[in-house]
C-alpha positions as CSV (number, residue, x, y, z in Angstrom):
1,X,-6.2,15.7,1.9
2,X,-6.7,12.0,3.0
3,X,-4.9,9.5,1.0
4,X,-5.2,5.9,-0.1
5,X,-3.6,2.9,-1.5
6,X,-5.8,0.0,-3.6
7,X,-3.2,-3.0,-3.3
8,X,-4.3,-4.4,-6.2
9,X,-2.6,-1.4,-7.9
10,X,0.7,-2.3,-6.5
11,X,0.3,-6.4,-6.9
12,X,-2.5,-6.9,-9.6
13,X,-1.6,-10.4,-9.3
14,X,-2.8,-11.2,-6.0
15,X,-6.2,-10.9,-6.5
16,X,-6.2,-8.4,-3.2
17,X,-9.0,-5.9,-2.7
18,X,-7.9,-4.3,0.1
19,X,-7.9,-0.3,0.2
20,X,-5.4,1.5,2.9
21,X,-6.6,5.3,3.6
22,X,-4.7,7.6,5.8
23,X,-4.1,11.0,6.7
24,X,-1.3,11.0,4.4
25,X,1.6,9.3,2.6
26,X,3.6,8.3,6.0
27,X,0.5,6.8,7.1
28,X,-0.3,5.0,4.2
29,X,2.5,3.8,4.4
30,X,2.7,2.4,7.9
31,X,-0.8,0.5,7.3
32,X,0.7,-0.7,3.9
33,X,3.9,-2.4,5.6
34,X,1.6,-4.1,8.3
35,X,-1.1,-5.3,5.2
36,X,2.2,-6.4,3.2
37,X,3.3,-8.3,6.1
38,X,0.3,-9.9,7.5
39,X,-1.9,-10.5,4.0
40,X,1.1,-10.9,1.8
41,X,3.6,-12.9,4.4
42,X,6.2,-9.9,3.1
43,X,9.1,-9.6,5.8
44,X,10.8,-6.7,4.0
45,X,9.7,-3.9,1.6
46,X,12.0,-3.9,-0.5
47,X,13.2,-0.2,-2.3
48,X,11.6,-1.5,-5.3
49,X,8.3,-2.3,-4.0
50,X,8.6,0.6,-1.8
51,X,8.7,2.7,-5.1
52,X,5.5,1.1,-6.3
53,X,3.7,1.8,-3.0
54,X,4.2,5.3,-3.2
55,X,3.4,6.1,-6.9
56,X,0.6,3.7,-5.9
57,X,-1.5,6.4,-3.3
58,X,-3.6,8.7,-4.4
59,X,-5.5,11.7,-2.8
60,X,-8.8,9.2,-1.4
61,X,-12.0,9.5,-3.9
């Protein structure tokens, strides 16, 4: 089942609206380091955030 990611869900705070959908998880989270990185100016995802992402995506609605 395709899966997604609302950013806002991870980082409420930033006002983001962007929704990642994938395949799966992996994928997710591939698009999710490249949004973190080019919206967010996030170098590194840290184990932390990394954590968040994942309980974050959700089979897409």
């Amino acid at each position: 089942m395709a899966k997604e990611l609302r950013c806002s869900d991870v980082m409420p705070e930033s006002g983001c609206r962007e929704v990642i959908r994938g395949k799966d998880e992996k994928e997710v989270m591939t698009k999710a380091s490249e949004h973190a990185r080019t919206a967010h100016n996030m170098t590194h995802m840290t184990p932390e955030v990394e954590k968040k992402v994942r309980g974050a995506i959700h089979d897409q609605r």
